[in-house]
C-alpha positions as CSV (number, residue, x, y, z in Angstrom):
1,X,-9.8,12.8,-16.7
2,X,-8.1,10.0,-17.6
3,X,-7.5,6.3,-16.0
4,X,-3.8,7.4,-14.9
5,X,-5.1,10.8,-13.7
6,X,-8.0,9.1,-11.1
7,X,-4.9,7.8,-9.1
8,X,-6.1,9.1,-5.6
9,X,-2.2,10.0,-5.4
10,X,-3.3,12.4,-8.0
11,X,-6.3,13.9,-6.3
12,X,-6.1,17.6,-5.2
13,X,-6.1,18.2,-1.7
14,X,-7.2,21.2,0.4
15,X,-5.3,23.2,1.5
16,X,-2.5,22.1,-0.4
17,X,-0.1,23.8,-3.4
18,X,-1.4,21.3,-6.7
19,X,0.8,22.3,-9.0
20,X,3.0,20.2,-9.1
21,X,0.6,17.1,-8.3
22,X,-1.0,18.5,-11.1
23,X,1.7,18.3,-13.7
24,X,2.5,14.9,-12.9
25,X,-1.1,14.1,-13.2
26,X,-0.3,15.6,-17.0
27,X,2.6,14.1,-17.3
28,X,1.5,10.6,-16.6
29,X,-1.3,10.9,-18.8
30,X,1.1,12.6,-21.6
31,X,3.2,9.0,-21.0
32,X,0.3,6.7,-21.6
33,X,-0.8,8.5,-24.9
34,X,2.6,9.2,-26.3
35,X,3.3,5.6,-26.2
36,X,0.1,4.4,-27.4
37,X,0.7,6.5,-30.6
38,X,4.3,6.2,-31.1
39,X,5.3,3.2,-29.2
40,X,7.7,3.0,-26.1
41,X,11.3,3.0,-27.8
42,X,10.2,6.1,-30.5
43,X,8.5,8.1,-27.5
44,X,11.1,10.8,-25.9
45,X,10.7,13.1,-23.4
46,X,9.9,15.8,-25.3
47,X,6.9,14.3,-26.9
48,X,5.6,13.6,-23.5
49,X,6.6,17.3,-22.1
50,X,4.9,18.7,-25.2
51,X,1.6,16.8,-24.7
52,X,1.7,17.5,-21.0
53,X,2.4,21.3,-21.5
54,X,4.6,21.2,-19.0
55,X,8.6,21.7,-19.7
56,X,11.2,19.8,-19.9
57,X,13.1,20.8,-16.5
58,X,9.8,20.5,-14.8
59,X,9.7,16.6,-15.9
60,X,13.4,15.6,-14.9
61,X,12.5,18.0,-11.7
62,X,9.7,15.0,-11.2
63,X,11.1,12.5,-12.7
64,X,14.6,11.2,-13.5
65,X,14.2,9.3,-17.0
66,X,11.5,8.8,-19.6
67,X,11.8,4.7,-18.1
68,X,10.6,6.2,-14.5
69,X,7.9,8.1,-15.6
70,X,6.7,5.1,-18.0
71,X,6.6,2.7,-14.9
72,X,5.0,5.5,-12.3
73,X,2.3,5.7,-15.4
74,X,1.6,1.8,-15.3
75,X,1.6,1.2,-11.9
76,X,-0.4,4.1,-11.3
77,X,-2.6,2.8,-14.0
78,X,-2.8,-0.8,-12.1
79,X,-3.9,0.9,-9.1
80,X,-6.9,2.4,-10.5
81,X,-8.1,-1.0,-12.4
82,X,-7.5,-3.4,-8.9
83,X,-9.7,-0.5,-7.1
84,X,-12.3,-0.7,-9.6
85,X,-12.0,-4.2,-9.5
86,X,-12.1,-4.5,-5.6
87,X,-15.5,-2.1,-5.4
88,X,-17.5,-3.5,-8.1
89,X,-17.1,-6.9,-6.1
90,X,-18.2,-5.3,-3.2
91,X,-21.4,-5.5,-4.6
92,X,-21.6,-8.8,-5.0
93,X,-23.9,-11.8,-3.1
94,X,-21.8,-14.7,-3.8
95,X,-18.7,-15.8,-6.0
96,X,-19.5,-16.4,-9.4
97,X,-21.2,-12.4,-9.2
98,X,-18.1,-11.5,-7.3
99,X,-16.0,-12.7,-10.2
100,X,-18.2,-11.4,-13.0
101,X,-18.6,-8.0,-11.4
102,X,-14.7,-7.7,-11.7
103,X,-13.9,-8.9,-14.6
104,X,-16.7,-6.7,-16.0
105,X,-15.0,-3.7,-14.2
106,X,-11.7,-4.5,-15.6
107,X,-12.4,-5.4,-19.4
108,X,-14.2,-2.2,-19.6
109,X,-12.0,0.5,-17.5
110,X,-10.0,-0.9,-20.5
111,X,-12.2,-0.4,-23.8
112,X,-13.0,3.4,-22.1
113,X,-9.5,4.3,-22.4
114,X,-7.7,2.6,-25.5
115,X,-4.7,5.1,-24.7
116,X,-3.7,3.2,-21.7
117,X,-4.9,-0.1,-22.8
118,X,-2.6,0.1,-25.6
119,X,-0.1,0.8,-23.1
120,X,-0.3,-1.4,-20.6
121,X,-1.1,-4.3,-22.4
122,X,1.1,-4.2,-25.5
123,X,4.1,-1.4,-24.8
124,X,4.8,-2.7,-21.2
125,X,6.7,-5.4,-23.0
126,X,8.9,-3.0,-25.1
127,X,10.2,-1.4,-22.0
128,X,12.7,-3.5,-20.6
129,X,14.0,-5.7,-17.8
130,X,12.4,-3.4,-15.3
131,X,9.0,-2.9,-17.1
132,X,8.5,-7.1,-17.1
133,X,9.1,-6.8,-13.5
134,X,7.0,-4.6,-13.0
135,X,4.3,-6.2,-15.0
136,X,4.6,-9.4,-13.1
137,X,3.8,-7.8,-9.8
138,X,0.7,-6.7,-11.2
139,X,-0.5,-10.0,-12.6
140,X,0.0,-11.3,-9.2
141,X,-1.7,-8.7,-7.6
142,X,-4.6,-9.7,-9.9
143,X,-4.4,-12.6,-9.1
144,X,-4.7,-12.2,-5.7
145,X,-8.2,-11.2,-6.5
146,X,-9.0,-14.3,-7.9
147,X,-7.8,-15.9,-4.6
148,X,-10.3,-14.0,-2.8
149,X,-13.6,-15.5,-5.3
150,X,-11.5,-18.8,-4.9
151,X,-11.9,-18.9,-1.1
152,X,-15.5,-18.4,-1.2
153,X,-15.9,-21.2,-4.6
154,X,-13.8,-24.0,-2.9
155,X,-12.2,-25.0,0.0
156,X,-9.1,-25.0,-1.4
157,X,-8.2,-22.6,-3.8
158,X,-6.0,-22.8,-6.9
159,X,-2.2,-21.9,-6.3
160,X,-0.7,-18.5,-6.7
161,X,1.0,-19.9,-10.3
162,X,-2.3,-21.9,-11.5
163,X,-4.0,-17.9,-11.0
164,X,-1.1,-15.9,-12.2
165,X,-1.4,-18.2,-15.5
166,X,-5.2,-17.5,-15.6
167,X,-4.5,-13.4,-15.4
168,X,-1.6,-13.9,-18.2
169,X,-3.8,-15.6,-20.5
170,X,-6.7,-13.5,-20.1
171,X,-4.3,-9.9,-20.5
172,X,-2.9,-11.9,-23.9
173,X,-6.3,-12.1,-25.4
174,X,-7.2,-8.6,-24.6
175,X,-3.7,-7.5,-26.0
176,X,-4.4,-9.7,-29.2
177,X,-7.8,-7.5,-29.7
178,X,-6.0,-4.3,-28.8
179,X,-2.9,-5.2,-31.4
180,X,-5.8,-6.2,-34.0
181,X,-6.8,-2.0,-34.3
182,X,-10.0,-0.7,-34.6
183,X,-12.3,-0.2,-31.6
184,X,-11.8,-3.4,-30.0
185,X,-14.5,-4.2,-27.8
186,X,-13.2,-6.0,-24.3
187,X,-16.0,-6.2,-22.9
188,X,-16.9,-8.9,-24.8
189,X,-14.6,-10.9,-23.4
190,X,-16.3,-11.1,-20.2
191,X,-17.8,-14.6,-21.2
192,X,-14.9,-16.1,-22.1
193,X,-13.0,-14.4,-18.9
194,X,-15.6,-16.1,-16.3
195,X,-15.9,-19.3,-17.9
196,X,-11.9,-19.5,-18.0
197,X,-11.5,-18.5,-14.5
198,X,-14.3,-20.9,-12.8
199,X,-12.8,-23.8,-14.7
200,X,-9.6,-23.0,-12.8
201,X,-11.4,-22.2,-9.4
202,X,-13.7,-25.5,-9.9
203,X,-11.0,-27.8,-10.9
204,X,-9.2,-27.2,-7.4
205,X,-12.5,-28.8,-5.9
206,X,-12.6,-31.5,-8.7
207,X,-9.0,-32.3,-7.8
208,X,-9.8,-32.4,-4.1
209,X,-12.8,-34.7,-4.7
């Protein structure tokens, strides 16, 4: 099962008819590896009907354009990585395992599925005025994340822009990776992700002192 298809929108439920929860669990899948190969403005519909194994009326029975199903596929996407991020903190004792814990989750949700990686990270910004939106609200929500390990680091936690800038700059180093080709390995980023975000969580104390 893919990243797209753990959605718990996605999820079979008892009782219920899954069929067609199950071909947009395909087709949403289909969208993030269609891209991935062929890039947002080459994909079509019919690459991503064929891959699915679904047909065409079913899609625009689901969906009204290739751009809706693209954004359903990234937000859907999103929502997996925050709720792996958000339970893998769970776990944690105190901040600085708090943050580690979900960057860890995150950089490596991503290196498991270099489909979707290649899609959020790189193609998101091929797909228009809508798309950018779109991929603003989710560096916010990240950062909102970093706002909760910033309330328990400091007294006064960084501002909503200093953290949205943190989650910008650490998605542009994993999209540089991903552009790079090859197996990128993410996860090696974690370092480099922790150190970067407790400078900016510290510095608010610094400042305040």
């Amino acid at each position: 099962m893919s990243l797209v298809e753990r959605h718990p929108a996605l999820a079979p439920r008892l009782g219920a008819d899954d069929t067609a929860r199950g071909q947009r669990a395909r087709l949403l899948a289909a969208m993030a590896g269609v891209v991935a190969d062929k890039g947002y403005a080459a994909a079509t519909v019919a690459d991503v009907v064929r891959e699915a194994g679904v047909s065409r009326t079913t899609f625009y029975e689901l969906y009204a354009s290739k751009e809706e199903c693209f954004l359903e596929t990234y937000r859907h996407g999103v929502d997996v990585l925050i709720e792996a991020v958000r339970s893998a903190v769970g776990e944690a004792e105190d901040w600085r395992e708090q943050l580690r814990l979900g960057v860890r989750a995150y950089l490596r949700m991503l290196e498991a599925e270099p489909r979707f990686a290649r899609t959020y990270l790189l193609e998101i910004h091929s797909a228009g005025p809508a798309a950018l939106e779109v991929r603003t609200e989710a560096l916010r929500r990240f950062a909102k994340r970093y706002a909760a390990a910033g309330r328990e680091a400091v007294a006064t936690p960084p501002d909503s822009d200093a953290l949205l800038i943190l989650c910008a700059g650490t998605e542009q180093l994993c999209a540089e990776r991903v552009r790079a080709g090859g197996s990128p390995r993410l996860s090696q980023l974690e370092n480099v992700f922790c150190t970067c975000a407790e400078a900016i969580l510290l510095g608010a104390h610094s400042q305040e002192a």
